[in-house]
N, C-alpha and C positions, 0 to 999 in steps of 0.2 A: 599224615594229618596236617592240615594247614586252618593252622588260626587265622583268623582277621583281625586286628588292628588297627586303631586311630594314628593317625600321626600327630599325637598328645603336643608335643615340642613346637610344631609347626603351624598349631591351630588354634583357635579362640570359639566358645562355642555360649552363648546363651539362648533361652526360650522365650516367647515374644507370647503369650496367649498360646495358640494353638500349633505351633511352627517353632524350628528350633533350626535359628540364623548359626552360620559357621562361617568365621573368617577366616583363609587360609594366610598365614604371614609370607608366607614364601612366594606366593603369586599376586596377594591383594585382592585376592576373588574372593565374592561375599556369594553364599549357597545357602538357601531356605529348603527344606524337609518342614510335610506336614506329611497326614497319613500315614499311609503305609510304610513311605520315605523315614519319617520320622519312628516310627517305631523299628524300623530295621536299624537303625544311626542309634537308639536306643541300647541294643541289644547287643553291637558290637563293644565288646568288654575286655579283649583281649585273652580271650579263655575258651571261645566258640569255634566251630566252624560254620561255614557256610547252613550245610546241615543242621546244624544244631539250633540255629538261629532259623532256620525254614520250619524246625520241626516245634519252637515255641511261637513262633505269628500262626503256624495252625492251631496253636492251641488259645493262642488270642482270638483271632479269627474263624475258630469253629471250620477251620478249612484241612483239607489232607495237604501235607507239608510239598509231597510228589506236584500239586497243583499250584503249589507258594513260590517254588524253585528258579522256573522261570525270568518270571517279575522280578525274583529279587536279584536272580545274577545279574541281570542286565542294569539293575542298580548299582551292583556291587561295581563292575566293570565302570559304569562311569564316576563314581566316586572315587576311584582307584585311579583312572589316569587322571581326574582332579588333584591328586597328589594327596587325598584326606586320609586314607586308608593305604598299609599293608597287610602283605601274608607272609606267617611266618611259618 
């Protein structure tokens, strides 16, 4: 089982209208999430897995989770070597 997590200590996060800006203190790199983005950044709670959080944006999105997976690994993967996120 591998949860996802923020890196809480290392980051700054407010929502702007419809986008939810994250500053990373350790890089200086400012990262906007809307859509889907944002609702995935949403969800990481430190309680999910990957999975889990695929099988609730289906259920936002009216979509089968198996077709969410994709997308959102490949988000996951660049948020993760942005340094925002681990797995524990």
């Amino acid at each position: 089982m591998t949860i996802i997590c923020k890196a809480l200590s290392d980051l700054i996060e407010t929502d702007v209208d419809d986008e939810t800006i994250i500053v990373s203190l350790a890089s200086g790199q400012m990262f906007s999430v809307k859509g889907t983005g944002r609702a995935i950044w949403k969800l990481i709670d430190g309680e999910r897995e990957a999975e889990g959080i695929a099988e609730e944006l289906g259920s936002i999105y009216h979509k089968d989770a198996a077709s969410i997976q994709p997308d959102m690994d490949r988000f996951l993967t660049e948020i993760t070597e942005a340094g925002l996120i681990s797995k524990r």
